[in-house]
VOBA-1610 file (N, C-alpha, C; in pm, whole numbers, padded with zeros to 5 digits, always signed):
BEGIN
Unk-00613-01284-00279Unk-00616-01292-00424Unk-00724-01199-00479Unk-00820-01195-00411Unk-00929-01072-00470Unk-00887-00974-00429Unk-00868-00901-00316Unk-00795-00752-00371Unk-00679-00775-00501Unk-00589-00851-00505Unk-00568-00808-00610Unk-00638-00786-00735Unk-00704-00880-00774Unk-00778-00892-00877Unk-00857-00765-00904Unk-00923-00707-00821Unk-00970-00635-00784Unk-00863-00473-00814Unk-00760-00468-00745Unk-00679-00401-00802Unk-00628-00407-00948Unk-00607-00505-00955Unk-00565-00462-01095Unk-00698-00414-01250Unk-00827-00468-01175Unk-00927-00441-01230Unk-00927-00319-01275Unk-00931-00231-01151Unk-00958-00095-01134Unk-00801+00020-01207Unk-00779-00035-01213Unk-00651+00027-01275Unk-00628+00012-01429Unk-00651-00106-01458Unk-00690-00163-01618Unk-00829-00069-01658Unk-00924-00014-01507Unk-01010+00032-01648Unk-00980+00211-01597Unk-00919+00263-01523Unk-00877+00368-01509Unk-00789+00413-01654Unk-00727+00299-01684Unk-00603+00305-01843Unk-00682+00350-01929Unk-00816+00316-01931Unk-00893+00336-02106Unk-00952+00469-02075Unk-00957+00531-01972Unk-00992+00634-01976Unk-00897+00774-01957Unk-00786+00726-01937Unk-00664+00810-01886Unk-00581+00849-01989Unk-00506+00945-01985Unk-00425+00976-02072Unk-00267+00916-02052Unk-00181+00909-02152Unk-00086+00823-02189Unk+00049+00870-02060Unk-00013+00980-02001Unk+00086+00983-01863Unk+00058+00850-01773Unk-00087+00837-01803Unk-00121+00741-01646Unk-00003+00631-01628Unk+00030+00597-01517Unk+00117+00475-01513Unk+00031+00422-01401Unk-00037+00293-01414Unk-00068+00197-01348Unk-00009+00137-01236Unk-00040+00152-01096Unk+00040+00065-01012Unk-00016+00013-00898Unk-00015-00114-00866Unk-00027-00186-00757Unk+00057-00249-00640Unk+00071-00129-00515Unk+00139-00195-00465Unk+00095-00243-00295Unk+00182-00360-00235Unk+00170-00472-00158Unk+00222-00403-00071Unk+00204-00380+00066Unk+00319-00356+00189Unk+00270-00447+00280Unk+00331-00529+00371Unk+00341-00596+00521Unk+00407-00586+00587Unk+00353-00569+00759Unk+00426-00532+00864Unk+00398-00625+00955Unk+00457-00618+01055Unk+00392-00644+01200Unk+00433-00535+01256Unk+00282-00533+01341Unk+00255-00416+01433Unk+00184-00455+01570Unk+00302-00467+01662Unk+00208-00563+01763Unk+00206-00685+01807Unk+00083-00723+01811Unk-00008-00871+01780Unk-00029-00867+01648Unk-00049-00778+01556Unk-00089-00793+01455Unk+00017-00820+01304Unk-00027-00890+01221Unk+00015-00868+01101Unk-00051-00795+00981Unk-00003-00673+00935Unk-00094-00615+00876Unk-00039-00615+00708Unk-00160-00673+00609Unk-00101-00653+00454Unk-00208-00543+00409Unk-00150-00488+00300Unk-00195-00372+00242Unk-00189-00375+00093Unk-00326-00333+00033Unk-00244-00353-00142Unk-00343-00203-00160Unk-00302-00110-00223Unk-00360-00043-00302Unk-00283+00013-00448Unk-00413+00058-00451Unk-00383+00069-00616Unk-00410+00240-00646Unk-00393+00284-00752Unk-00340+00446-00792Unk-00497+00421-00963Unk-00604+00313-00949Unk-00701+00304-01029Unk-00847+00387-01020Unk-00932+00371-00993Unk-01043+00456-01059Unk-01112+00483-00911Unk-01043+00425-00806Unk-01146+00504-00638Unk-01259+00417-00650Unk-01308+00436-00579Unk-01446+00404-00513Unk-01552+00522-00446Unk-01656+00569-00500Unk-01763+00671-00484Unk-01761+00615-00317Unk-01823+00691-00244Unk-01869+00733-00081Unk-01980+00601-00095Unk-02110+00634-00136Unk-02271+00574-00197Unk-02186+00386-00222Unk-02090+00379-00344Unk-02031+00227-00344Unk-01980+00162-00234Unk-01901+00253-00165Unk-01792+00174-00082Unk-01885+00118+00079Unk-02017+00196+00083Unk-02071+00145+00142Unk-02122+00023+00169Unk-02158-00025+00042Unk-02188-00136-00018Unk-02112-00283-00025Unk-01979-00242-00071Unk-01906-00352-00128Unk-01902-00474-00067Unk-01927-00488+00102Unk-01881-00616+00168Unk-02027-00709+00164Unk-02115-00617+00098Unk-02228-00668+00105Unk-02230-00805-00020Unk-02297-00942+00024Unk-02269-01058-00083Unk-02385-00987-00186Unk-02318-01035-00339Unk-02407-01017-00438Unk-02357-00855-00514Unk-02306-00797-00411Unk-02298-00626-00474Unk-02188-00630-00562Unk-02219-00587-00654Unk-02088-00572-00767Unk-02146-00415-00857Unk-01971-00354-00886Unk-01995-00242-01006Unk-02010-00308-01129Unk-01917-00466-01153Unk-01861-00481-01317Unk-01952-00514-01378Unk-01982-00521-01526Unk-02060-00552-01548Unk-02096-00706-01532Unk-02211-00727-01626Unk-02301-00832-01616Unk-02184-00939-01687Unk-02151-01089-01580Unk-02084-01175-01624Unk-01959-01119-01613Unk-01883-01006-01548Unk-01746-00997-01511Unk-01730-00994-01375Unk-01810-01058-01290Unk-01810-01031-01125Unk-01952-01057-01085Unk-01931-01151-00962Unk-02045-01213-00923Unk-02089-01132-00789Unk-02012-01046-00733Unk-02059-00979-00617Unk-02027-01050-00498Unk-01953-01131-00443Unk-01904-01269-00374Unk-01783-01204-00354Unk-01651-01171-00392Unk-01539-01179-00385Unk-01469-01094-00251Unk-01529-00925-00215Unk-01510-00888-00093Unk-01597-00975+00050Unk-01739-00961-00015Unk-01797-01053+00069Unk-01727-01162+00169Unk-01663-01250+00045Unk-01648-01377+00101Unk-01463-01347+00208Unk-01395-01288+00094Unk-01308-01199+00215Unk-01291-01142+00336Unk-01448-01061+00305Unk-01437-01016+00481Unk-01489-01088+00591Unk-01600-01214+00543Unk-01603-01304+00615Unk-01479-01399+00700Unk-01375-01401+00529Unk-01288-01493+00596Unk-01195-01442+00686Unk-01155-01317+00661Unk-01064-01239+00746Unk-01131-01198+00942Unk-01278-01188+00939Unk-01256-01117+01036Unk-01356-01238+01131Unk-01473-01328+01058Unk-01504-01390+01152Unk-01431-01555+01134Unk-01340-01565+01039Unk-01248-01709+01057Unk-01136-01674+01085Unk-01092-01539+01094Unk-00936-01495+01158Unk-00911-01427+01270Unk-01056-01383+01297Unk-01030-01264+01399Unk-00985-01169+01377Unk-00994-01123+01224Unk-00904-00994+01183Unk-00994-00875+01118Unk-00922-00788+01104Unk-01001-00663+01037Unk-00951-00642+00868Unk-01098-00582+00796Unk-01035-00558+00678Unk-01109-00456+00649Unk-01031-00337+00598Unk-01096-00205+00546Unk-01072-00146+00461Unk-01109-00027+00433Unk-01099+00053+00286Unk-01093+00195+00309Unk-00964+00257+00242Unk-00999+00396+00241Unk-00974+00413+00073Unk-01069+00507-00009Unk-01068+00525-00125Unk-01074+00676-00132Unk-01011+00758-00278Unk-01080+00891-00311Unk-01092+00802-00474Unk-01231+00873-00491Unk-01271+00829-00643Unk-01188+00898-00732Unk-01155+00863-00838Unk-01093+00874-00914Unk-00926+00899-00895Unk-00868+00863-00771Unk-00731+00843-00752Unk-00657+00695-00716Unk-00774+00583-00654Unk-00697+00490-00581Unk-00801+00480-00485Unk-00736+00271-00480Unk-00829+00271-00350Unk-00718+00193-00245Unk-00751+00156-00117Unk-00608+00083-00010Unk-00698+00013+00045Unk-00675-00113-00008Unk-00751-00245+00137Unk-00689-00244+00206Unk-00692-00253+00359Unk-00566-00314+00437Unk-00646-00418+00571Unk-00581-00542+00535Unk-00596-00664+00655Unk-00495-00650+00759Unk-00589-00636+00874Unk-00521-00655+01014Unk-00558-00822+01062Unk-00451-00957+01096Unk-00473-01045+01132Unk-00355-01026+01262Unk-00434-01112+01345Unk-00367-01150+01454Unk-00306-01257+01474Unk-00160-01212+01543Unk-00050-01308+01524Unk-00074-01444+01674Unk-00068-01552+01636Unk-00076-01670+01735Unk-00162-01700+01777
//
């Protein structure tokens, strides 16, 4: 639920700065690959800088402003994904095009 949120964040504020071509989109893919089940959401919103994305899994770190994000939400994600699932969760971004979470969990 937080990548999405998260996605659609970044895309809502990519809109106020974009021109009336932009079209907004968030999309979902899942596979299995393997052992694994892998979901994917990215979004076509505002990227993530090199300097941020370093940051993000860290608890407390947030871009939004003050009172729109507590800095908790990847945090508590990548906790839950990789040391209560055994799974992986990562990020590839270019700033100002989009960013792609994608969770690798293991099946059984």
């Amino acid at each position: 639920l937080n990548l999405f949120n998260n996605a659609f964040y970044a895309v809502k504020e990519r809109s106020k700065q974009a021109g009336e071509d932009y079209a907004p989109t968030v999309t979902v893919r899942t596979e299995r690959s393997g052992n694994h089940v892998v979901v994917s959401v990215q979004d076509n919103g505002t990227g993530i800088p090199d300097a941020v994305r370093a940051k993000i899994f860290q608890p407390f770190f947030t871009t939004k402003p003050t009172g729109e994000g507590t800095g908790l939400g990847l945090s508590l994600s990548y906790d839950i994904i990789t040391k209560g699932h055994g799974g992986e969760l990562t990020v590839e971004s270019q700033p100002g095009e989009g960013t792609t979470f994608t969770v690798r969990l293991p099946v059984g």
